[in-house]
C-alpha positions in Angstrom: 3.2 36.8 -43.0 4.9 38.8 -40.4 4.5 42.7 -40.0 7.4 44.1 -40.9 6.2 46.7 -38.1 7.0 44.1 -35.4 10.6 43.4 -36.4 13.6 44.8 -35.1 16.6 44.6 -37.6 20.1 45.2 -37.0 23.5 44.5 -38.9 27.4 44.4 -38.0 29.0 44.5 -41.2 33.4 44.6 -41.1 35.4 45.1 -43.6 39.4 44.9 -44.1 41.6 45.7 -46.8 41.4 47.4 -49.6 42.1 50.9 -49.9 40.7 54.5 -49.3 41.6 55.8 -52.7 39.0 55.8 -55.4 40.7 54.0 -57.7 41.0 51.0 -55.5 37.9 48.9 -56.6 35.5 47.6 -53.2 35.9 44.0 -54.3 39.5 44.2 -53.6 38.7 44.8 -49.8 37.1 41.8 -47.6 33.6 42.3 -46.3 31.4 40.3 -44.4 27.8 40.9 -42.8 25.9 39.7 -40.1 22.2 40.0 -39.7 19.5 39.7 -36.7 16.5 39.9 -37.3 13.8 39.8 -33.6 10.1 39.6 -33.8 9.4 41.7 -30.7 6.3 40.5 -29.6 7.6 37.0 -29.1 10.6 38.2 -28.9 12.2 35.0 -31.1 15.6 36.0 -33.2 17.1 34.5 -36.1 20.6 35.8 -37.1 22.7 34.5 -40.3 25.7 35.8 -42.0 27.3 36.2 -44.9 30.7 34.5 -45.3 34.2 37.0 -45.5 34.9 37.8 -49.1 35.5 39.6 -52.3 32.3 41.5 -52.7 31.0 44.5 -55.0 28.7 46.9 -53.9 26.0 45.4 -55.7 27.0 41.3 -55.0 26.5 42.6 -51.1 23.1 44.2 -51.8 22.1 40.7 -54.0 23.5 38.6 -50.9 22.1 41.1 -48.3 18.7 40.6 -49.7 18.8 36.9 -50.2 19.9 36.4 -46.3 17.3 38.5 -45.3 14.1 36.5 -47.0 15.7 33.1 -45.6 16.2 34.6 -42.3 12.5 36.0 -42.2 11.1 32.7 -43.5 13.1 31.0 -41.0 11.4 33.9 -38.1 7.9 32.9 -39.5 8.2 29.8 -39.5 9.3 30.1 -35.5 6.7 32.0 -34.5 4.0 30.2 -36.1 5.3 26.7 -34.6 5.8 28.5 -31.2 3.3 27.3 -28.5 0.7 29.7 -27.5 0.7 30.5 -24.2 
């Protein structure tokens, strides 16, 4: 397992459409995410991303969170196979 102390996480999220009002519901606008996650002493990066679409506030959190676990399984899994030096 990684320490979460060693990671450096950042996110680009965009989002078009949609309106300012309040009564305009968030899943209306088009939102997408990108993710990149570095493990700083080896300094290997994964990055993923989560497709442009109809999202809640809540679906983003749930697909957030899922990207994030694959994306640090798929870190670990790099820094373990990488070569010691």
């Amino acid at each position: 397992m990684l320490d979460r102390s060693e990671l450096e996480v950042s996110y680009t999220s965009s989002r078009s459409g949609g309106s300012a009002k309040a009564r305009v519901s968030r899943s209306s606008a088009i939102t997408s995410k990108k993710i990149i996650i570095r493990h700083r002493p080896t300094g290997e990066t994964v990055s993923g991303e989560i497709e442009p679409g109809h999202y809640t506030r809540k679906k983003m959190q749930a697909l957030t969170a899922e990207l994030e676990e694959e994306l640090l399984t798929k870190l670990e899994k790099a820094v373990v196979s990488r070569p010691k030096t």
